[in-house]
N, CA, C and O of each residue as an XYZ file, in Angstrom:
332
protein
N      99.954     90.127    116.465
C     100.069     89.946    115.033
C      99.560     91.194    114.302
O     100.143     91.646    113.317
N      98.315     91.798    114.886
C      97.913     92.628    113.519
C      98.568     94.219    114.275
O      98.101     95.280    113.861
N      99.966     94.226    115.697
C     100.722     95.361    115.274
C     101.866     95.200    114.444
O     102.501     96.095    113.884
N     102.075     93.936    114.417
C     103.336     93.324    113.490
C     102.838     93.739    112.257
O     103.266     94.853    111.955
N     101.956     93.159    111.293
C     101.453     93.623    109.981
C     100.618     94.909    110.103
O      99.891     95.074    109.124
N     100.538     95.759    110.942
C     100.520     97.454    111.137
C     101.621     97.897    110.790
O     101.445     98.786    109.957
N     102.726     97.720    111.016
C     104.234     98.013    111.480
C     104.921     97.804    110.297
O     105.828     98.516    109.865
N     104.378     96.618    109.688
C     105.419     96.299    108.314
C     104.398     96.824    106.803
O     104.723     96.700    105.622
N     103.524     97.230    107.191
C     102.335     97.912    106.312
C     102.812     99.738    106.332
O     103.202    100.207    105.263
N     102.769    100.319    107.114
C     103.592    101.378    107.550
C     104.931    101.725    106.673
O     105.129    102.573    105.803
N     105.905    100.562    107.352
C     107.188    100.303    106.698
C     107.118    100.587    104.957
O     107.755    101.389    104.275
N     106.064     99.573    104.564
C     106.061     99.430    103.299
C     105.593    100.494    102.803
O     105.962    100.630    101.636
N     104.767    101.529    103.273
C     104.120    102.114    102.246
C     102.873    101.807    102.049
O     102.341    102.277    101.043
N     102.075    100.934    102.961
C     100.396    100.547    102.648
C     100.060    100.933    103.484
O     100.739    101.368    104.414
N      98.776    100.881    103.388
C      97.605    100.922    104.358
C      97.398    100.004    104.560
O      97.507     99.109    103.721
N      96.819     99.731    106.340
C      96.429     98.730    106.930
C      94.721     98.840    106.870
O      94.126     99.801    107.356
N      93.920     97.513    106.084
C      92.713     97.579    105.990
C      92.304     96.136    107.429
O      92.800     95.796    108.503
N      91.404     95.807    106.757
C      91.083     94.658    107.575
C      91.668     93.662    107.571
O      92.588     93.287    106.844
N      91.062     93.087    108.548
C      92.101     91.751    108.839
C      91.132     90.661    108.705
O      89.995     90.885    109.120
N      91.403     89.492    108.181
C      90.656     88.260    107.925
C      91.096     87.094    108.536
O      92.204     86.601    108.326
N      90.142     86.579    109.389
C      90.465     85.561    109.957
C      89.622     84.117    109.495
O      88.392     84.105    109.476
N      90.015     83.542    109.319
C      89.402     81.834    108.662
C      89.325     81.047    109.807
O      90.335     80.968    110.506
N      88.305     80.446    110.131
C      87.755     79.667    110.861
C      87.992     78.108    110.510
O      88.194     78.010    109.300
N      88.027     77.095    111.040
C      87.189     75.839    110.309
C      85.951     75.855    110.295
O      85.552     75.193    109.336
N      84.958     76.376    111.012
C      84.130     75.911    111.465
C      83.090     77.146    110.290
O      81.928     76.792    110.091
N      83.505     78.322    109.687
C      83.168     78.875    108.108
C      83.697     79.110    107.701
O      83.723     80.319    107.471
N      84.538     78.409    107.241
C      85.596     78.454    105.805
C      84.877     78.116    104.834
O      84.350     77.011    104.965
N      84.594     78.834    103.616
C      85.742     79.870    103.377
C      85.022     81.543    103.667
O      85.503     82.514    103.083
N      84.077     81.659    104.437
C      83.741     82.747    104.700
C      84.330     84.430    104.521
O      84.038     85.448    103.894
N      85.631     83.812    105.806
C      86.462     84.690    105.824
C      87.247     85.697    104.484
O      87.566     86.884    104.411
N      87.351     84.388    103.428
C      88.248     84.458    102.323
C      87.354     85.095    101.455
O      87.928     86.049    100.930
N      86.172     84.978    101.070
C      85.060     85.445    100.701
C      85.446     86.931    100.740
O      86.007     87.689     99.948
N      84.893     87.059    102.054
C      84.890     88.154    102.234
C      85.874     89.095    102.203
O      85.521     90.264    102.365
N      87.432     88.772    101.973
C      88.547     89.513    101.572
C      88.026     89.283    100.247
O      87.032     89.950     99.962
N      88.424     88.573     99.464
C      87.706     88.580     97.811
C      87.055     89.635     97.633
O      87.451     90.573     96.941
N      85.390     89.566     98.579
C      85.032     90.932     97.682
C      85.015     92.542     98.381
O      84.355     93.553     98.137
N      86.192     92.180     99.458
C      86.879     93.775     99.861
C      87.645     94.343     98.836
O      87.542     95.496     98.417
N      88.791     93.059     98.270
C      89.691     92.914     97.450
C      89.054     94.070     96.099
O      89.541     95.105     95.644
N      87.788     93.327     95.769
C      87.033     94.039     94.451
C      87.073     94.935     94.656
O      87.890     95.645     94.070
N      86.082     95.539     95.765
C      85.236     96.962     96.307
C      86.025     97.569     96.205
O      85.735     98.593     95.588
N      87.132     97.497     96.548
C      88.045     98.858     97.101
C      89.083     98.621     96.268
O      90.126     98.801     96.897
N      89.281     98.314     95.195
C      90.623     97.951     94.250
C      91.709     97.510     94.717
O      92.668     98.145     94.280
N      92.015     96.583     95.516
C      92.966     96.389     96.391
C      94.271     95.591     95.975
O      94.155     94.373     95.840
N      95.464     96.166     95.767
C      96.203     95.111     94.674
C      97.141     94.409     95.237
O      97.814     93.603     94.595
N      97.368     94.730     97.081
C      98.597     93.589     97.969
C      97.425     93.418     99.136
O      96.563     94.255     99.404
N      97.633     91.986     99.823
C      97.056     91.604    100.743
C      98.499     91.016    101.567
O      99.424     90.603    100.867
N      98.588     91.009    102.641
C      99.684     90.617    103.078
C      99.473     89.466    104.105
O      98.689     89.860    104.969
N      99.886     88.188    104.329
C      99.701     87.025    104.429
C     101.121     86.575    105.423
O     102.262     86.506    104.965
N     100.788     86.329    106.697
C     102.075     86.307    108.105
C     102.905     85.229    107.112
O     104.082     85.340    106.768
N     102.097     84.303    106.796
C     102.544     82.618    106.387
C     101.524     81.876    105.104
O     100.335     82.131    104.914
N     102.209     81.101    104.480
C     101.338     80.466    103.345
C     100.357     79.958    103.850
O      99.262     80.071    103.301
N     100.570     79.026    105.443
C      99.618     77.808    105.489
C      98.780     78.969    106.292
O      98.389     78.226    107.192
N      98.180     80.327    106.651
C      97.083     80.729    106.950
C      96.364     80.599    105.835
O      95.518     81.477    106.002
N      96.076     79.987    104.585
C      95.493     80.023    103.556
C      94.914     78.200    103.498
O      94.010     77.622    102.896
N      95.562     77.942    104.079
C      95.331     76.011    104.453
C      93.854     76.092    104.631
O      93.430     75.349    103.746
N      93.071     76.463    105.126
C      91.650     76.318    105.640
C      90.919     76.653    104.013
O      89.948     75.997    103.634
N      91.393     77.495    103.358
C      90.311     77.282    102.087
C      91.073     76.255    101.038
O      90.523     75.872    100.006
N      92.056     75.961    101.326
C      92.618     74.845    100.066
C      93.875     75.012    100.525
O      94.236     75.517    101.588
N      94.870     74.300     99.162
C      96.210     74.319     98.785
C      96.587     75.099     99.281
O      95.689     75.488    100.028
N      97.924     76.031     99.466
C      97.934     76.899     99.571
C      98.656     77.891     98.295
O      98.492     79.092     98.079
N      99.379     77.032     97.673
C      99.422     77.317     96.358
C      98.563     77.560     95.405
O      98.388     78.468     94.592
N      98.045     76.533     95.675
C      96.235     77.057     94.154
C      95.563     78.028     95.031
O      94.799     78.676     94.317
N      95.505     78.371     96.083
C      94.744     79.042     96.694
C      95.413     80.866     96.136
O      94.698     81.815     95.814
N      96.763     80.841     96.183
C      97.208     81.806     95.747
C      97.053     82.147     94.416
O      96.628     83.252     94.081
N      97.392     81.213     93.569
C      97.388     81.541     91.844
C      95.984     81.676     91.966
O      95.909     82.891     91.785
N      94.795     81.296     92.146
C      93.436     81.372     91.656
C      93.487     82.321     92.355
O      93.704     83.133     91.456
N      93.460     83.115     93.544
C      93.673     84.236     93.737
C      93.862     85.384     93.248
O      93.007     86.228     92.978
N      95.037     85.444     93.118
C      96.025     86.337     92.139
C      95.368     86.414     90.999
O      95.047     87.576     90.752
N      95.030     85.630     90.184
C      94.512     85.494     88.876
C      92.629     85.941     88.672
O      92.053     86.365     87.670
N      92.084     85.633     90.040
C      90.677     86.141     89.937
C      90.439     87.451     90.652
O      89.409     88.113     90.528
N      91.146     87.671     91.171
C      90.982     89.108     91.957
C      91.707     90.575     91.400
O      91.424     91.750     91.632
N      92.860     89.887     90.489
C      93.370     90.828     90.317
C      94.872     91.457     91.355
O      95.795     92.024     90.770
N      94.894     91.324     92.345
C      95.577     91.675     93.379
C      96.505     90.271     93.891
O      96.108     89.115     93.745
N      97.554     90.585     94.390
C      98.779     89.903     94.690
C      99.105     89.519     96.537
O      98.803     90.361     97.383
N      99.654     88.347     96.882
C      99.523     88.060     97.522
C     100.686     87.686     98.426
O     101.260     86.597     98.417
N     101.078     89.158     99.535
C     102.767     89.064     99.849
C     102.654     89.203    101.406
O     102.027     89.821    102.266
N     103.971     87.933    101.201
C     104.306     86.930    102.401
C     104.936     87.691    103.274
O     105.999     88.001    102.736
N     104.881     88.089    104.158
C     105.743     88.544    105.517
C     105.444     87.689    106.977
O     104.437     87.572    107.675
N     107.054     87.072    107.090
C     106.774     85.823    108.018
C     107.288     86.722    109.040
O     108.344     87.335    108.879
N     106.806     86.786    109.746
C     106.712     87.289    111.411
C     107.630     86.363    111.920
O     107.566     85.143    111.767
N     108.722     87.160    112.701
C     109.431     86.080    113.799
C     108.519     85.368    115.112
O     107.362     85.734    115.321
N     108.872     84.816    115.555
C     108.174     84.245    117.014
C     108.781     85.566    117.904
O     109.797     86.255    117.810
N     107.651     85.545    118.785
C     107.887     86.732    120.040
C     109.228     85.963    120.726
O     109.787     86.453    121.707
């Protein structure tokens, strides 16, 4: 996965920063902590394989608009085929 979103980060024109992984077991930790990478470093696309990796901190819809709307930065979908 993270040469797939290397590869399509590349493609696009971004830089590949970190990668965030969400747990159940500290959620929303993970998300947190993109949040305030998101700040630190002015970060305005995060790129997301699938909606429901966002399932562990909520909706995945409100999870995006409150997102989008508190961070500042946008939140784009690239669905990876299956190997």
């Amino acid at each position: 996965m993270r040469r797939e979103l290397a590869g399509f980060a590349q493609l696009e024109g971004f830089v590949m920063g970190s990668v965030y992984l969400e747990g159940p077991d500290t959620a929303p930790a993970a998300f947190e902590a993109l949040v305030t990478s998101v700040n630190r470093y002015e970060i305005t696309t995060v790129v997301v394989p699938e909606w429901r990796h966002l399932a562990l901190v909520g909706d995945p819809s409100a999870v995006r608009v409150q997102f989008e709307r508190t961070a500042g930065a946008r939140f784009l979908l690239h669905d990876v085929p299956p190997p």
